[in-house]
VEXDREN-2710 file (C-alpha; in Angstrom, 1 decimal):
% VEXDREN-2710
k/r/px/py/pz
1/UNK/-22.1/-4.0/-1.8
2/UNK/-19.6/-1.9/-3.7
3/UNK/-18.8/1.0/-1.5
4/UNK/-16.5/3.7/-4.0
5/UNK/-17.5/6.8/-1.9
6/UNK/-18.7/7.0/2.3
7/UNK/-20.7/10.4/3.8
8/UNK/-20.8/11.3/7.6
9/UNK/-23.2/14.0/8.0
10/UNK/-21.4/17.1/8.7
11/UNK/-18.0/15.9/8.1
12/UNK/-16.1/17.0/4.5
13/UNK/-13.6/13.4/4.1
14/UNK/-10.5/14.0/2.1
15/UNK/-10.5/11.6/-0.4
16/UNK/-7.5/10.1/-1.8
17/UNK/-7.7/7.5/-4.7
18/UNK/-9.0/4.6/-2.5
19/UNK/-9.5/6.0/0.9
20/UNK/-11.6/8.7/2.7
21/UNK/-10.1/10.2/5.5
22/UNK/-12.3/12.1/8.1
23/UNK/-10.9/13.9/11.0
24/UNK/-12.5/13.2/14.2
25/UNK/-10.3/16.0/16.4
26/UNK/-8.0/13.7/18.4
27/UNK/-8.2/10.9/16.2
28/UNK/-8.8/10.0/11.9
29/UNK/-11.1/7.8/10.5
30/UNK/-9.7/6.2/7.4
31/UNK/-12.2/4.2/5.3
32/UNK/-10.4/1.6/2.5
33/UNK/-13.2/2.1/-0.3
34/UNK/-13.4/-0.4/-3.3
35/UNK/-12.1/2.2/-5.7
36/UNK/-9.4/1.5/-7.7
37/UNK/-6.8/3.3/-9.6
38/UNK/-4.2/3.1/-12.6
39/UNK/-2.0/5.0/-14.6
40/UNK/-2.9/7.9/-12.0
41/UNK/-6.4/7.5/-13.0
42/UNK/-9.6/6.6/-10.3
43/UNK/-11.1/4.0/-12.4
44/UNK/-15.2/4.1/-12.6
45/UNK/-15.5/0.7/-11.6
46/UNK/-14.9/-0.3/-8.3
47/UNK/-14.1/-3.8/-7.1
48/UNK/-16.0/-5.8/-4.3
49/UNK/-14.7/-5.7/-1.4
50/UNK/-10.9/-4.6/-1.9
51/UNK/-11.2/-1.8/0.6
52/UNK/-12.0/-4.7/3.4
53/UNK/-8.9/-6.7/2.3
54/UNK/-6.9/-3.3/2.7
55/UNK/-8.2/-3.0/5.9
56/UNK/-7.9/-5.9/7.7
57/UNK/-4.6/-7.0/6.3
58/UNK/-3.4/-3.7/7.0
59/UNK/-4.9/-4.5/10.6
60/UNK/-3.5/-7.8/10.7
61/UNK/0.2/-6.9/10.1
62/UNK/0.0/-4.0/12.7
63/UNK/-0.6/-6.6/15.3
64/UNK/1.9/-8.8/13.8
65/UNK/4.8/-6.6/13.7
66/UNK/4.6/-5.0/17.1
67/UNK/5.9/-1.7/17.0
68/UNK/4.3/1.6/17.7
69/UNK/1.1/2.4/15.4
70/UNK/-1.5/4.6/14.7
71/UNK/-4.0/2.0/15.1
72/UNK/-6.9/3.1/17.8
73/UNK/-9.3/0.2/16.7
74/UNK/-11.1/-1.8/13.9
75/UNK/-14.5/-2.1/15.5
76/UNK/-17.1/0.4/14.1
77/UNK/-19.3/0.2/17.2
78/UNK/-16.2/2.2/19.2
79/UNK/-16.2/4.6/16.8
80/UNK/-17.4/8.4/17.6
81/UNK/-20.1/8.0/14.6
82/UNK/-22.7/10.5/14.5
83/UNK/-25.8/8.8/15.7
84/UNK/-27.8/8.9/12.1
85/UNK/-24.4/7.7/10.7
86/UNK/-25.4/4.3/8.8
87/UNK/-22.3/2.0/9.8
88/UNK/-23.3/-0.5/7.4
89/UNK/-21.2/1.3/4.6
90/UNK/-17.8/1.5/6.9
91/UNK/-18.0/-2.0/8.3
92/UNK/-14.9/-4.2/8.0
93/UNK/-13.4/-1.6/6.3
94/UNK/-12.8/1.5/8.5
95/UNK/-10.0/2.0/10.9
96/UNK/-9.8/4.4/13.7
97/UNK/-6.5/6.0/14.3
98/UNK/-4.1/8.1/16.4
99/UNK/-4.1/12.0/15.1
100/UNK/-0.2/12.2/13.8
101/UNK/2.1/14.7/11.9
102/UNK/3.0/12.9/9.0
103/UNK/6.5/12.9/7.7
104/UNK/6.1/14.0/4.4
105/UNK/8.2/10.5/2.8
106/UNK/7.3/7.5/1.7
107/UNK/9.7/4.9/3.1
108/UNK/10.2/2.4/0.0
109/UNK/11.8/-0.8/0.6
110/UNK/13.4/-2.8/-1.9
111/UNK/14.3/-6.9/-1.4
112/UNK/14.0/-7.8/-5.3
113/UNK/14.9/-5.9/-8.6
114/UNK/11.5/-4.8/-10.3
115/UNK/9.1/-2.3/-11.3
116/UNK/10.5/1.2/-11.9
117/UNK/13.9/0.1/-9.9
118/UNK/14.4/-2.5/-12.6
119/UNK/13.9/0.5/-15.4
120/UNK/16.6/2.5/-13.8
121/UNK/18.6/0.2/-13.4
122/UNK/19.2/-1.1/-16.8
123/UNK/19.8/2.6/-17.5
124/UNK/22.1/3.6/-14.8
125/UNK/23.1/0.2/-13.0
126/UNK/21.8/2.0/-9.8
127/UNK/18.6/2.5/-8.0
128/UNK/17.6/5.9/-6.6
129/UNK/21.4/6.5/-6.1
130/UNK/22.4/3.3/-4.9
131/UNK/25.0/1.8/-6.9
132/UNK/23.9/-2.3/-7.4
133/UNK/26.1/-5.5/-8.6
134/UNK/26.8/-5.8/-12.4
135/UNK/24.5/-8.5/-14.4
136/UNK/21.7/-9.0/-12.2
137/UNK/18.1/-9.6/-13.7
138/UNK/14.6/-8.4/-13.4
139/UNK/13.4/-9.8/-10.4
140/UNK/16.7/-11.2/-8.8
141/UNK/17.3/-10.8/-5.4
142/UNK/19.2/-7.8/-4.1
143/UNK/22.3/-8.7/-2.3
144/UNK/20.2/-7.0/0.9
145/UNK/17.5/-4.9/0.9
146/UNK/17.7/-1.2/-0.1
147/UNK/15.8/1.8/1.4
148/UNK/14.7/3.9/-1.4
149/UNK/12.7/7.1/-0.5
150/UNK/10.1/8.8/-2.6
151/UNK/8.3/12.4/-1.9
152/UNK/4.6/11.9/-1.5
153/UNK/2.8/13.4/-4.1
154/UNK/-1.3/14.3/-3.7
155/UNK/-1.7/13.6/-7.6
156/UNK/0.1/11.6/-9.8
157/UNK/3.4/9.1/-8.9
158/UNK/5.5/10.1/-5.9
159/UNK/9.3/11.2/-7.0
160/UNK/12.2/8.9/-6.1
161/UNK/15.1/10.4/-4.7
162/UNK/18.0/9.8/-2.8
163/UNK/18.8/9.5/1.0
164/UNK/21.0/12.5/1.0
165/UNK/17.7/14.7/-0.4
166/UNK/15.6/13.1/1.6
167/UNK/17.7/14.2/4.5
168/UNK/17.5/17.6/2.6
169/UNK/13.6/17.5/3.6
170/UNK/13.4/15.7/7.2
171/UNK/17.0/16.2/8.6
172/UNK/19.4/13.5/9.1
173/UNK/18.4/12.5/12.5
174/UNK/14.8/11.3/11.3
175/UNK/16.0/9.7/8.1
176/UNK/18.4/7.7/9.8
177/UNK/15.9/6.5/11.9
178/UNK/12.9/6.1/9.6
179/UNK/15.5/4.1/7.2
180/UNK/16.7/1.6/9.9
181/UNK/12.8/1.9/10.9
182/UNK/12.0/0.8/7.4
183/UNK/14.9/-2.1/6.7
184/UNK/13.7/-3.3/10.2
185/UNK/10.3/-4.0/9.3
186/UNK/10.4/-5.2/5.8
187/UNK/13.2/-8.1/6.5
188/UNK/10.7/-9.1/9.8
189/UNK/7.3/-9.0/7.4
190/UNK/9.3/-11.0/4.9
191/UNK/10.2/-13.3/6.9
192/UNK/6.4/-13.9/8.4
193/UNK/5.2/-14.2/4.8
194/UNK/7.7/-16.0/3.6
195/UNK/6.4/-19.0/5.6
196/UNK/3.2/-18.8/4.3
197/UNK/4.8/-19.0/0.8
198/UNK/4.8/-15.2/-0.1
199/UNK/7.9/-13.3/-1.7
200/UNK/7.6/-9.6/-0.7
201/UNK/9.7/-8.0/-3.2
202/UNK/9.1/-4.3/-2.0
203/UNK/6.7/-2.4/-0.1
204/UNK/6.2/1.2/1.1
205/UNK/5.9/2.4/4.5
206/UNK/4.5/5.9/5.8
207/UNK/5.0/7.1/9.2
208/UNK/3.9/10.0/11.6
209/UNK/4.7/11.7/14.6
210/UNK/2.4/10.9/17.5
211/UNK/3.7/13.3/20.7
212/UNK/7.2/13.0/19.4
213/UNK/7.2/9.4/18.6
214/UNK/7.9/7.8/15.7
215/UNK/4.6/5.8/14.1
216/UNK/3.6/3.8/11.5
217/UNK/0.7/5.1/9.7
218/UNK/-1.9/4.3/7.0
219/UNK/-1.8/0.8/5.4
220/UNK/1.2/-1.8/5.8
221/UNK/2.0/-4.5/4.0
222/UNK/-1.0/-4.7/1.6
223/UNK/-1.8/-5.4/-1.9
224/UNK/-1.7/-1.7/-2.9
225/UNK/1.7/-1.1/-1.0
226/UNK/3.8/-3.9/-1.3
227/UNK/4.4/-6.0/-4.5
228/UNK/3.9/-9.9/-3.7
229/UNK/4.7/-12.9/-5.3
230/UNK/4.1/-16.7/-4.9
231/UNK/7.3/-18.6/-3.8
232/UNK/6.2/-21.4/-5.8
233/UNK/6.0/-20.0/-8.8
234/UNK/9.0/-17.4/-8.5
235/UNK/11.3/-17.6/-11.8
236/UNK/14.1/-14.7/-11.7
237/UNK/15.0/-13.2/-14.9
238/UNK/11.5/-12.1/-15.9
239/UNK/8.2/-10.7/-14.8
240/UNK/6.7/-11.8/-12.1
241/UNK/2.5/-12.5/-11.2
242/UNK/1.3/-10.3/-8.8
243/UNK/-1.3/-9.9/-6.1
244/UNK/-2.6/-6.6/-7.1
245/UNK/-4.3/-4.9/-9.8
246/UNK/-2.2/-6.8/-12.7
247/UNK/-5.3/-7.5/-14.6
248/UNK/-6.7/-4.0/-14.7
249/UNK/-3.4/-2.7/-15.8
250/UNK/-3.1/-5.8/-18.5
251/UNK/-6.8/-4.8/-19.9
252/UNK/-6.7/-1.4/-20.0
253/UNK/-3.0/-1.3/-22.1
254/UNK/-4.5/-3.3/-24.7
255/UNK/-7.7/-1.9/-24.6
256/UNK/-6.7/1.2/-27.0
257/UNK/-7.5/3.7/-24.1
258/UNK/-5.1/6.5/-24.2
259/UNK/-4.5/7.1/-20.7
260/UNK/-4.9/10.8/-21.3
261/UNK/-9.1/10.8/-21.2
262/UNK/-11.7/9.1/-18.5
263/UNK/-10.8/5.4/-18.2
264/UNK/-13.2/2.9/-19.6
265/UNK/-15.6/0.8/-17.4
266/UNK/-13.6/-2.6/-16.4
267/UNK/-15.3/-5.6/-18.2
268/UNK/-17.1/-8.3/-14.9
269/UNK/-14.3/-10.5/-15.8
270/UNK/-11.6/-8.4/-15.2
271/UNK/-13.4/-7.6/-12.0
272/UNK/-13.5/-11.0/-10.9
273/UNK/-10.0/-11.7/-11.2
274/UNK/-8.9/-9.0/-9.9
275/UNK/-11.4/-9.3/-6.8
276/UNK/-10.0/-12.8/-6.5
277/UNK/-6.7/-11.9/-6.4
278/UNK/-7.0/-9.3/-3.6
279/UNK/-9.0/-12.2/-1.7
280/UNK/-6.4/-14.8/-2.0
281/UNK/-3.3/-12.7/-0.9
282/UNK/-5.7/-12.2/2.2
283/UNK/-6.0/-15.5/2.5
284/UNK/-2.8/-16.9/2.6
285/UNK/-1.1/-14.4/4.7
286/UNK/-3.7/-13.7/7.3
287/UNK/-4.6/-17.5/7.6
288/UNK/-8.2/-16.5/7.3
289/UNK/-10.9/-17.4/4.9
290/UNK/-13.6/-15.0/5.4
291/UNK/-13.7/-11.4/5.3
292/UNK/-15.0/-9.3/8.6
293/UNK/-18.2/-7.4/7.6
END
């Protein structure tokens, strides 16, 4: 079942471009749905079962990193669901979380040069106003990781910008501690996928404030977030494969769309691939071979 849109009677979600987000009072119900989006577009197709590999891996890494989270529970039974509320359509892909005030950053991590870093770099030898060695390559390792904050925008691609504006929005105190935060949790999720033969070149975090404390919200370390590459097959100086939506992006350039009008349907084949390479990032980082349902 391709779910691209959930209903809870007499509940209005807010719907982002893959999630629906339903407030509960004390708590938020995020659902992961199967749409999908590029070039800021929500694409008509969905693809089976993506929201349930958000979901869980975004579960699975919450457990794994143990630090404070937003995460109330995964099992749709304990959820306050209306009683005519058929769970079928949230299953597997629905998490229950802490009510929090969210800091209005995204916390972007950097561990390899690529994607709209690379760009500026070649243009300005720096990334969102860090200043980077001389000669390195698309993809190359960064002598350390780099925090590199964005604003989060509602439409469109979020705005990078520096840590000294970003202090401009939050105060010092808070992006101190949301950078360190950050740093802190990419090098120990790098390190856990590393092992299972995953390069996570960068990722984004968001976080919240739950009664003063400092959580980490939404998703974490998932497809959508984070950009991952096989170890095996990592060659520096070039592109790298990806486990996202690489093939949607790849068939829609060079189908003649325009980007400017609605997106074309996505061919089954480009489905399939794509599908299969959500699953098999699950896979190999969670150690598990079937999805929950």
């Amino acid at each position: 079942m391709i779910v691209l849109q959930t209903s809870i009677a007499g509940i209005t979600p807010k719907r982002g471009k893959v999630r629906d987000i339903y407030d509960f009072g004390e708590s938020v119900l995020l659902v992961s749905s199967d749409r999908i989006s590029a070039f800021d577009w929500i694409l008509p197709t969905g693809i089976p079962d993506k929201g349930k590999v958000l979901n869980q891996m975004a579960a699975f890494w919450f457990q794994q990193l143990g630090i404070p989270n937003h995460l109330i529970t995964t099992d749709v039974t304990k959820m306050p669901f209306p009683n005519s509320t058929d769970l079928t359509m949230f299953a597997g892909r629905s998490m229950l979380g802490k009510k929090c005030k969210v800091v209005p950053i995204e916390c972007v991590v950097r561990g390899y040069l690529s994607g709209s870093g690379w760009k500026e770099y070649q243009k300005s030898g720096s990334v969102c106003g860090i200043k980077l060695p001389h000669g390195l390559r698309e993809s190359d390792p960064l002598p350390e990781p780099i925090f590199t904050p964005s604003t989060k925008a509602e439409t469109g691609h979020d705005e990078n910008i520096t840590f000294n504006q970003m202090v401009e929005i939050v105060g010092r105190d808070i992006s101190e501690t949301l950078r360190d935060k950050s740093l802190e949790i990419f090098c120990h999720g790098s390190e856990l996928a590393m092992k299972k033969g995953i390069i996570i070149a960068d990722t984004k975090f968001e976080f919240g404030l739950s009664e003063g404390q400092l959580t980490l919200i939404d998703e974490v370390l998932t497809p959508d977030s984070s950009r991952f590459w096989l170890a095996d097959c990592y060659k520096p100086g070039q592109g790298q494969p990806s486990f996202d939506k690489q093939f949607v992006r790849d068939w829609l350039t060079q189908s003649g769309w325009d980007k400017n009008s609605p997106p074309p349907e996505l061919p089954d084949e480009i489905v399939k691939k794509t599908r299969e390479k959500y699953l098999e990032a699950f896979r190999i980082l969670t150690d598990t071979t079937e999805l929950l349902s």
